[in-house]
C-alpha positions as CSV (number, residue, x, y, z in Angstrom):
1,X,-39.5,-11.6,3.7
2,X,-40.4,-8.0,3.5
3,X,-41.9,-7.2,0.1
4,X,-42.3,-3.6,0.1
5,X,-41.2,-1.9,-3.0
6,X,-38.1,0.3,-2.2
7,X,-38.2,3.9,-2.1
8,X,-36.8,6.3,-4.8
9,X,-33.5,6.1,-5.1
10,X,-32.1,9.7,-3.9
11,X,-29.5,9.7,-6.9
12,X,-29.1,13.6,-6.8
13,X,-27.9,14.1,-3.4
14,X,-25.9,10.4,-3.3
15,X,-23.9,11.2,-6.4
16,X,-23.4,15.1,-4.8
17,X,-22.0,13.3,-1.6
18,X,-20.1,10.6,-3.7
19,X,-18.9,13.3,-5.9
20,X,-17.8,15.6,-2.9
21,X,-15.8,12.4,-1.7
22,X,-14.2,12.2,-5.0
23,X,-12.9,15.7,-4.9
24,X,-11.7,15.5,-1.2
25,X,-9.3,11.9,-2.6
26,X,-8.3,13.3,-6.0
27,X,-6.8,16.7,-4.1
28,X,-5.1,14.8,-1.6
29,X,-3.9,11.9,-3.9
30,X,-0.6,13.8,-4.7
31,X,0.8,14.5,-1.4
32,X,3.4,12.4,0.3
33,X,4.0,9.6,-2.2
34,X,3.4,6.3,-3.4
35,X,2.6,3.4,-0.5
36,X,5.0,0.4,-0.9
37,X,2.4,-1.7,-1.9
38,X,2.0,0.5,-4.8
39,X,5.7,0.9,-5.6
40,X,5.2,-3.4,-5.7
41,X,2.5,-2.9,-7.8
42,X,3.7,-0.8,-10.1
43,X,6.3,-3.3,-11.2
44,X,3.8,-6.3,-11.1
45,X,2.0,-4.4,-13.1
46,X,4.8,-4.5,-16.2
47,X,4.8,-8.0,-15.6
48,X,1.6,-8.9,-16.1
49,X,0.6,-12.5,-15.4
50,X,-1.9,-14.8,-13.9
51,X,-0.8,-14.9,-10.2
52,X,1.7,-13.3,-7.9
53,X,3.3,-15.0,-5.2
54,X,1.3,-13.3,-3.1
55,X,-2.3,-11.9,-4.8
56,X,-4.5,-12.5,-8.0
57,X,-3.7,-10.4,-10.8
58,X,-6.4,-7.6,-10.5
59,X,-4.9,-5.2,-8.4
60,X,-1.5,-5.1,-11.0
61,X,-3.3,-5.2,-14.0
62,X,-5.7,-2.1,-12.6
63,X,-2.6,-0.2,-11.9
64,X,-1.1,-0.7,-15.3
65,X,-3.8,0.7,-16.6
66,X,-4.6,3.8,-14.2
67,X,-1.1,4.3,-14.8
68,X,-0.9,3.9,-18.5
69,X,-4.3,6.3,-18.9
70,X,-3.5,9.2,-16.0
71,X,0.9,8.9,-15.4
72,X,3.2,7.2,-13.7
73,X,2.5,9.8,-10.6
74,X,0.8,8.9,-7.1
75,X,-1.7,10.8,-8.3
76,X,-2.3,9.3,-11.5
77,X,-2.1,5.9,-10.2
78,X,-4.7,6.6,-7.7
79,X,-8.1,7.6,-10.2
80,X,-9.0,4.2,-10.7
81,X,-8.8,3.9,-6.5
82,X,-11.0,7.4,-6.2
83,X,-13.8,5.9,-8.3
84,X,-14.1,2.6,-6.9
85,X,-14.8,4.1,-3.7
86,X,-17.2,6.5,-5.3
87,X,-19.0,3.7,-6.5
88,X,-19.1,1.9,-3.3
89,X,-21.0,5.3,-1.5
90,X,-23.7,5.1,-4.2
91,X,-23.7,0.8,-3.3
92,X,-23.6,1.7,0.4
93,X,-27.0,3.7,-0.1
94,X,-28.3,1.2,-2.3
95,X,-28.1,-1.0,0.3
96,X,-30.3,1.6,2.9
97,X,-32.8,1.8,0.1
98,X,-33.4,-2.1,-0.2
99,X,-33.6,-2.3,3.6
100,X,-36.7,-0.1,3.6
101,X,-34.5,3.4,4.2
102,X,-36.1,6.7,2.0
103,X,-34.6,9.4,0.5
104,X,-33.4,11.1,3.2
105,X,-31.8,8.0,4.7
106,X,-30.1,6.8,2.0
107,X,-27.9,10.2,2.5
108,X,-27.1,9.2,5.8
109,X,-25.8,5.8,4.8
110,X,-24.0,7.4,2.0
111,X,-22.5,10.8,4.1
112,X,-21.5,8.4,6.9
113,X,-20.1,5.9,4.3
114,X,-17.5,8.7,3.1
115,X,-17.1,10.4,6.9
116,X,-16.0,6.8,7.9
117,X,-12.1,6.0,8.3
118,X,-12.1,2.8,6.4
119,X,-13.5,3.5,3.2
120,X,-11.6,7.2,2.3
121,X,-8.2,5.4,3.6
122,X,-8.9,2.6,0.6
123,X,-9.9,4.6,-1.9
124,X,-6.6,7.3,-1.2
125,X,-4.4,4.6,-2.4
126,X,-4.4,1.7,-5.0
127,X,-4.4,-1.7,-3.1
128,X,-6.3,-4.5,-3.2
129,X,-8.4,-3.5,0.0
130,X,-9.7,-1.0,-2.5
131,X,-11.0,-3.2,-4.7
132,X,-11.8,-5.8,-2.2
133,X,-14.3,-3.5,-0.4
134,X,-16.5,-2.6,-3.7
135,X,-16.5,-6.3,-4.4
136,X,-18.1,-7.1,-0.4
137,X,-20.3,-4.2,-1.3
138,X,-22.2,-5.4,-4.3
139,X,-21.5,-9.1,-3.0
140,X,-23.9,-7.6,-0.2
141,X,-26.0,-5.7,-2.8
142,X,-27.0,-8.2,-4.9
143,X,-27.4,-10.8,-1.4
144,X,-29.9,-8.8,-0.1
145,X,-31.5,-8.4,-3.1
146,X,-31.8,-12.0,-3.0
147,X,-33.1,-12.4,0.3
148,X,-35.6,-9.7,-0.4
149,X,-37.2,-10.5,-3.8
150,X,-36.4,-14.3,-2.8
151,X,-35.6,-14.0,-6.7
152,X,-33.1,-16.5,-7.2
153,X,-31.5,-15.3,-10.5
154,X,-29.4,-13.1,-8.1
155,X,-27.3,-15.8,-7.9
156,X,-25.8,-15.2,-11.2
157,X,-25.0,-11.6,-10.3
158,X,-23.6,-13.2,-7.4
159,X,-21.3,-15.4,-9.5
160,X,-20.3,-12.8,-11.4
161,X,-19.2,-10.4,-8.8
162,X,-17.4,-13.4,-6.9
163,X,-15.4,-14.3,-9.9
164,X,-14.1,-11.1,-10.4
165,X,-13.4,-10.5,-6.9
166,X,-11.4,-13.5,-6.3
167,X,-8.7,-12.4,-9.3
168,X,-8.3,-9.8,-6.8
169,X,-8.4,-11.2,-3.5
170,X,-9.5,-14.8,-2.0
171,X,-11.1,-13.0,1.2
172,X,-14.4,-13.0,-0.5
173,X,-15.2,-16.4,0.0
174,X,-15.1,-16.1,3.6
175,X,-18.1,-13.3,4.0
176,X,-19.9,-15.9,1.9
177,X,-19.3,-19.2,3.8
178,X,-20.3,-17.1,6.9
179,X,-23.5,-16.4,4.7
180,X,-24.0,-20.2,3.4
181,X,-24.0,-20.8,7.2
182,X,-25.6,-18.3,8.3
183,X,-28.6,-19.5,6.0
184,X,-28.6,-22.3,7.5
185,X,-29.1,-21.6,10.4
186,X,-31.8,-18.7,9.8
187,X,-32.9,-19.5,6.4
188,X,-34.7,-19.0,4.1
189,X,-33.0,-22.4,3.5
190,X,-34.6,-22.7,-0.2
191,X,-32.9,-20.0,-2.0
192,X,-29.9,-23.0,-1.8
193,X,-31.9,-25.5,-3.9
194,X,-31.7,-23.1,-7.2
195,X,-29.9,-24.2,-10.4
196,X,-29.6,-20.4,-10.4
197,X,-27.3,-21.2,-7.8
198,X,-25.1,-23.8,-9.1
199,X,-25.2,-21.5,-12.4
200,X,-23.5,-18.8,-9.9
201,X,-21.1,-20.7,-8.8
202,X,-19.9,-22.1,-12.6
203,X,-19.6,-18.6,-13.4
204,X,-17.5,-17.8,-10.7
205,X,-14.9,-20.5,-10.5
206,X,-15.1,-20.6,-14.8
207,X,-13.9,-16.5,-14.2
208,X,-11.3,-17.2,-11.2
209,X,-9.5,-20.6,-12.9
210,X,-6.8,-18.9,-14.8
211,X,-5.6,-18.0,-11.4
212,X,-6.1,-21.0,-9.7
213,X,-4.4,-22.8,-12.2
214,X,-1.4,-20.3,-11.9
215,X,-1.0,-21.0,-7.9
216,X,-1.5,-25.1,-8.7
217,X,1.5,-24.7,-11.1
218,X,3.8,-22.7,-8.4
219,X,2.7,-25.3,-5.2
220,X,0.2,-22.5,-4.0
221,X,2.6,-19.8,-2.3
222,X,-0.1,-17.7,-1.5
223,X,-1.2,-20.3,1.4
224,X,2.5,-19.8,2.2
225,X,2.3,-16.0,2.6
226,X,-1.0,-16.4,4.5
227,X,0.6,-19.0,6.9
228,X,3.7,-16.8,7.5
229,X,1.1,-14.0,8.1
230,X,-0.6,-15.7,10.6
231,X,2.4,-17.3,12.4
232,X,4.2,-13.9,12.6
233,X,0.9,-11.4,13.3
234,X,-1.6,-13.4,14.2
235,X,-1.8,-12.8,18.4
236,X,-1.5,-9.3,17.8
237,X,-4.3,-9.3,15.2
238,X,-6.4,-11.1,17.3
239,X,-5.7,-8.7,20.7
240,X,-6.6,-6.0,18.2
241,X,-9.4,-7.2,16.5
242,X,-12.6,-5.4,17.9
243,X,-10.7,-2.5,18.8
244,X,-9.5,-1.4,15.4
245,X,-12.0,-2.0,13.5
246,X,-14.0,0.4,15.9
247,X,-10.8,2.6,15.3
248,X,-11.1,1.6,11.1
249,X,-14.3,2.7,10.7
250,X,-15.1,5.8,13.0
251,X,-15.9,5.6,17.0
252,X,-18.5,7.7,16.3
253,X,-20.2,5.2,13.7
254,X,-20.6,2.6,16.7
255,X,-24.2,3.5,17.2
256,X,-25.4,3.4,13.4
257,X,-24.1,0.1,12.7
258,X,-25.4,-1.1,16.0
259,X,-29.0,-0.2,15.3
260,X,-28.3,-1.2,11.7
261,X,-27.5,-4.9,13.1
262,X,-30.9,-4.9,15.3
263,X,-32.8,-3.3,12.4
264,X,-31.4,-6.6,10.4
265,X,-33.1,-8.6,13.5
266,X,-35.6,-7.1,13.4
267,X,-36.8,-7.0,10.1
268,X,-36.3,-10.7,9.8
269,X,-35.8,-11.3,6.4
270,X,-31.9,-10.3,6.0
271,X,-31.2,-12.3,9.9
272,X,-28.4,-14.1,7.6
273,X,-26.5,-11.0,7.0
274,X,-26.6,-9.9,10.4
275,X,-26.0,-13.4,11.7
276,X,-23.1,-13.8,8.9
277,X,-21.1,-11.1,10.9
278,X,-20.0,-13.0,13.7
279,X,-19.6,-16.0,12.5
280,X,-17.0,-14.6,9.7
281,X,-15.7,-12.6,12.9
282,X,-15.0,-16.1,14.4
283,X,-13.1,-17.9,11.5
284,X,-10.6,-14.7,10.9
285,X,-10.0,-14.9,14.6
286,X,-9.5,-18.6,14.6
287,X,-7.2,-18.2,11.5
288,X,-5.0,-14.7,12.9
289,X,-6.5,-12.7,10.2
290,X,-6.3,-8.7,10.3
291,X,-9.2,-6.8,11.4
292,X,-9.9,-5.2,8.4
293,X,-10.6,-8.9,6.5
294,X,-14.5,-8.7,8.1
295,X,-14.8,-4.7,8.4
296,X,-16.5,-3.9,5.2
297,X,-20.1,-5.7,6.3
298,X,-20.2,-3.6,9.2
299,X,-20.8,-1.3,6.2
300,X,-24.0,-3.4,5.4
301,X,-24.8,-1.9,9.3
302,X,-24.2,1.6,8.6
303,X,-26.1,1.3,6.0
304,X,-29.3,-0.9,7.6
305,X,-28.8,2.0,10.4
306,X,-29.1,4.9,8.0
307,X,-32.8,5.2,8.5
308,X,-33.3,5.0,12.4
309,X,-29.9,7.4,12.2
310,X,-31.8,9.6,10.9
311,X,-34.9,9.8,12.8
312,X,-32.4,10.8,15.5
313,X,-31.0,13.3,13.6
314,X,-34.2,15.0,13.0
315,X,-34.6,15.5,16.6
316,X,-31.1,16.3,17.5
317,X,-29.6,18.3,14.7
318,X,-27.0,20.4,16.3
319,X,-25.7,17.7,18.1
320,X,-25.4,15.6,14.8
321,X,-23.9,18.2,12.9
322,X,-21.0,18.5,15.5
323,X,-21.0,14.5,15.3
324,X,-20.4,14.3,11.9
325,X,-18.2,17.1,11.5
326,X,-15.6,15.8,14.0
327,X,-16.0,12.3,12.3
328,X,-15.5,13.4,8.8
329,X,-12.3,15.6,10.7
330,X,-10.8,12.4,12.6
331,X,-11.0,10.5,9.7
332,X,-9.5,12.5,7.4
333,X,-6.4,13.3,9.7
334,X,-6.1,9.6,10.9
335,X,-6.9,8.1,7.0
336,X,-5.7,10.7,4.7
337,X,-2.1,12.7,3.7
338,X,-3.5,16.0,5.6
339,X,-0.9,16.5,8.1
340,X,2.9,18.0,7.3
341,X,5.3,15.3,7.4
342,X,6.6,16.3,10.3
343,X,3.5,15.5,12.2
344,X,3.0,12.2,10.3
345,X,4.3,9.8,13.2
346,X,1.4,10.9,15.7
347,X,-0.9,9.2,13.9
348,X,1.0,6.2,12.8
349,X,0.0,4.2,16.1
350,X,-3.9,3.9,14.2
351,X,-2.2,4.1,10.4
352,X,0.6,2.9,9.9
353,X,-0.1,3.2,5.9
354,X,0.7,7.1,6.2
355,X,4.1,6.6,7.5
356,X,4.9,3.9,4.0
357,X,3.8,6.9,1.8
358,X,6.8,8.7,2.9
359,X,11.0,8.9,2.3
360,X,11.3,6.7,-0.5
361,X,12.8,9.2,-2.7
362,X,15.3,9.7,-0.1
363,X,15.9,6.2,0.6
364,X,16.9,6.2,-3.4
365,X,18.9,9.4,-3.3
366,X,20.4,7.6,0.2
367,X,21.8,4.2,-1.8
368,X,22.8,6.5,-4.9
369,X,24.9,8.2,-2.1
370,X,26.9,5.4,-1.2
371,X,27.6,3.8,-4.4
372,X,30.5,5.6,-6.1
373,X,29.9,6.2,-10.0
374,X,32.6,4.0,-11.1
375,X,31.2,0.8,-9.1
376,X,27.5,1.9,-10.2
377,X,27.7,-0.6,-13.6
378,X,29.0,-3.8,-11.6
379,X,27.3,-2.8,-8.3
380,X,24.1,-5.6,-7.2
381,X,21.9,-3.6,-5.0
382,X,19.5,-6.1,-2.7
383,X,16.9,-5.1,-1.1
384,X,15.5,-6.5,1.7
385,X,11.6,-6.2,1.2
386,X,9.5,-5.4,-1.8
387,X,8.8,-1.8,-1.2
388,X,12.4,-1.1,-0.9
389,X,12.9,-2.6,-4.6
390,X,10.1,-1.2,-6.1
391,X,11.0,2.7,-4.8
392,X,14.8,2.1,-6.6
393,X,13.2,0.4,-9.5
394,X,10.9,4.0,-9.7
395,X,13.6,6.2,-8.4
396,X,16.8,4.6,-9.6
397,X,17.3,5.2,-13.2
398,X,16.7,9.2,-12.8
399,X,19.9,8.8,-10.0
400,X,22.1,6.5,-11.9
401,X,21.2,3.6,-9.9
402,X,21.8,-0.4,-11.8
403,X,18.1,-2.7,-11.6
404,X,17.4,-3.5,-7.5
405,X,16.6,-7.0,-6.7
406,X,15.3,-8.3,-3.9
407,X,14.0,-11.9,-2.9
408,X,10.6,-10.7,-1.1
409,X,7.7,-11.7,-2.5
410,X,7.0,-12.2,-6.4
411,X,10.1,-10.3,-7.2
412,X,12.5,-13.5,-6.0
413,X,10.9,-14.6,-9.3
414,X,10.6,-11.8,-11.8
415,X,14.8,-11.0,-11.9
416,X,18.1,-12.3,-10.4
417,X,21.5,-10.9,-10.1
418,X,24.3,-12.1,-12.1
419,X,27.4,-9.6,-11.9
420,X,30.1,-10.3,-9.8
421,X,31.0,-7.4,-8.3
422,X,30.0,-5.9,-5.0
423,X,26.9,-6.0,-3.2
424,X,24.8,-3.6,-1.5
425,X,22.6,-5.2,1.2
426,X,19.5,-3.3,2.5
427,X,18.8,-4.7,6.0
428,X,16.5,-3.7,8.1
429,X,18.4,-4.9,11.0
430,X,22.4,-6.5,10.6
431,X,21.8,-9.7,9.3
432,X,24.7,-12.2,10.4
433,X,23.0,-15.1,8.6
434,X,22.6,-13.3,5.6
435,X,26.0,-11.4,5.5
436,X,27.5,-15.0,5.8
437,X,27.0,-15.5,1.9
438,X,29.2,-12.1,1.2
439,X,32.6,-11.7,2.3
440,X,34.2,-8.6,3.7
441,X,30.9,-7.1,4.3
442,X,30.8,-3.4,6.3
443,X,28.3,-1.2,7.2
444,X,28.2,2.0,5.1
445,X,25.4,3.8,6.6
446,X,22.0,3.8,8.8
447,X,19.1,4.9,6.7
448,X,17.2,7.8,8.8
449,X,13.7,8.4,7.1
450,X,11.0,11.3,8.0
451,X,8.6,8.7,9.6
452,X,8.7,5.8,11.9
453,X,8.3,2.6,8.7
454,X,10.5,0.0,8.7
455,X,13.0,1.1,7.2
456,X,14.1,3.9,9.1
457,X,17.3,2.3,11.3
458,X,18.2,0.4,8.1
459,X,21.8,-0.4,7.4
460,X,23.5,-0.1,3.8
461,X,25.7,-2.9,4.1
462,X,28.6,-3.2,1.4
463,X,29.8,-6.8,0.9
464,X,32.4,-8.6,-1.6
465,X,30.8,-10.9,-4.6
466,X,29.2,-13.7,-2.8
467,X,31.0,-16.9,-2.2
468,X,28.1,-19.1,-4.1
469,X,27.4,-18.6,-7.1
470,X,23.8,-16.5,-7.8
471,X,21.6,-19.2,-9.4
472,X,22.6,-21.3,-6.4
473,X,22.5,-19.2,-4.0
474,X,19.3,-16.9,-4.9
475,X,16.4,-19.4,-4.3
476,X,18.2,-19.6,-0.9
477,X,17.5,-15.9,0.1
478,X,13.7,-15.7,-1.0
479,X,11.7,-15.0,1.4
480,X,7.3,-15.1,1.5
481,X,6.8,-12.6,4.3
């Protein structure tokens, strides 16, 4: 255990790079548009409840209040988002000061922190990754802290943190079985013989049971959605792995977080967080995961690498300066709404979240298009996923447009159709199996969108009333991926 008091915290120049952060998202948070997870979320959001289909509740119930406070606008949905990733910079350096960094390094952890891809991507747009990462960071905080001190009251803060984290997002209990092992295996093996601990862990599963209780009651479809996940992604997550998260968080950050991981060696005490890494690298392998599910604790790197970072700074400045001024530019064109539209799809191959910020505006105006105003009343428009339902839901009523359904996700359960007129089918590609339920069904259209999503290619498919009736016939279409 190292027991050296930490240094000063540098709050002045932290805050002035977690504020300059701040500005950069909020001035950007109104181009393009809303992502289609945020389109979902909006409409979660007015139907607030203990679980979703597919997430805890945090994420809906954040939005209806960002949204509720600020506007019903991309950017007003997005200042909640902005300050949660301002508050995981001033955790990121918090982090370099417990691992021994001073003044001067705890800005590096916190400039590379916001120069990075990952973190300015999450914080642009409301999502549960958002939230997700400030939870790993102070889950990380408040470990070290623990390893350090070998206080063991940390575990409550621990609890705490957890609890909230999983009405958010169940990833966090895999960064902290890869801990629990990691301790093990590297100890020290009595901070796990605490009451503090079992206190921690009362606290957290007391905070996450509402939800818990919520899946038991609906035959846990989250494990659903996670299955279909891993049966339909998981090779390509796993050829992808390494590579994007080098991608995710910034090529150029490769060295900091690898001297942050031998610093973590090689001061000994915090061995279980470095250890912790690979091991959780292992089991979201194993299980198809997405690269981003163990990115944020190569933050706990950057940030253990802040101070030998900049010890090479001092002796290299103008070559740093050129380093972190093409990271902070890569990032931002790669992560962030900077480029026109029209440019969008050369960056889509490494984001594929800017192209889903864009064309769903048109997509409404497109479906208005092709319904004429006397069939608008008795006219059931499906929609294939959940982002498609949730732009019409937002869009719809300015353009005359009846409610959108769709059996994706939690929206199979929140509304289903009833008239029994015609039918307009969204489909990503001509469905026969699908267009079996609806008689004379004909093509109308192909959607054409700005940006290479899913949905551009899409057919607007007009069908006949179906031939079973919709409570029979509805719980047949849902779909949980």
């Amino acid at each position: 255990m190292d027991a050296t008091r930490p240094a000063r915290f540098a709050s002045g120049p932290v805050l002035a790079v977690a504020g300059l952060l701040a500005a950069v998202l909020t001035a950007l948070s109104g181009r393009y548009g809303y992502h289609r997870d945020e389109l979902y979320f909006l409409v979660a959001g007015q139907k607030l409840a203990w679980g979703y289909v597919d997430q805890p509740p945090l994420t809906p119930f954040i939005t209806r209040i960002s949204t509720e406070l600020f506007g019903n606008t991309p950017m007003g949905l997005r200042v909640i988002s902005t300050l949660a990733s301002v508050v995981s910079v001033i955790v990121i350096a918090l982090l370099a000061r417990e691992f021994g960094s001073g003044r001067s390094g705890q800005v590096v952890a916190a400039i590379c922190a916001a120069v990075s891809g990952f973190l300015p991507a999450v914080g642009h747009l409301a999502s549960t990754a958002t939230y997700d990462l400030l939870a790993w960071m102070l889950v990380a905080l408040f470990v070290v802290k623990l390893l350090r001190t070998e206080d063991t009251r940390w575990w409550l803060a621990l609890g705490l943190t957890v609890g909230i984290a999983l009405e958010n997002k169940y990833l966090v209990v895999l960064p902290l079985a890869a801990l629990l092992v990691a301790l093990l295996i590297t100890g020290p093996r009595r901070l796990l013989r605490s009451w503090w601990l079992l206190a921690g862990v009362a606290i957290a599963a007391l905070i996450a049971l509402p939800n818990v209780i919520w899946q038991f009651q609906h035959d846990w479809p989250q494990l659903t959605v996670a299955g279909g996940i891993s049966d339909a992604d998981g090779t390509k997550n796993r050829i992808m792995f390494i590579p994007l998260q080098i991608l995710q968080l910034s090529p150029l950050l490769l060295p900091v977080w690898i001297a942050g991981f031998r610093r973590l060696w090689k001061l000994q005490w915090p061995r279980s967080v470095a250890l912790a890494f690979p091991i959780l690298c292992v089991v979201v392998l194993a299980a198809g995961g997405k690269s981003y599910y163990a990115l944020p604790l190569l933050y706990v790197f950057v940030a253990a690498g802040a101070e030998p970072t900049y010890a090479w700074i001092t002796r290299h400045r103008p070559l740093a300066a050129v380093a972190l001024t093409f990271t902070a530019v890569t990032s931002a064109v790669f992560t962030l709404p900077v480029l026109p539209v029209s440019a969008v799809n050369l960056v889509i191959p490494v984001n594929v979240e800017q192209g889903e910020q864009i064309g769903w505006q048109a997509l409404t105006q497109t479906v208005a298009d092709n319904i004429p105003l006397a069939e608008r009343s008795t006219t059931t428009i499906i929609a294939s996923n959940y982002g498609e339902a949730g732009a019409l839901r937002r869009y719809g009523p300015a353009a005359g447009l009846p409610l959108a359904y769709s059996p994706h996700m939690s929206f199979a359960d929140w509304e289903q159709p009833t008239a029994a007129g015609p039918v307009l089918l969204i489909e990503l590609e001509r469905n026969p199996a699908l267009e079996s339920h609806f008689p004379n069904c004909r093509q109308l259209t192909t959607l054409t969108t700005p940006t290479h999503n899913e949905e551009n290619g899409a057919a607007l498919v007009r069908c006949d009333t179906p031939t079973t009736p919709w409570p029979t016939l509805w719980p047949q279409l849902r779909r949980y991926y």
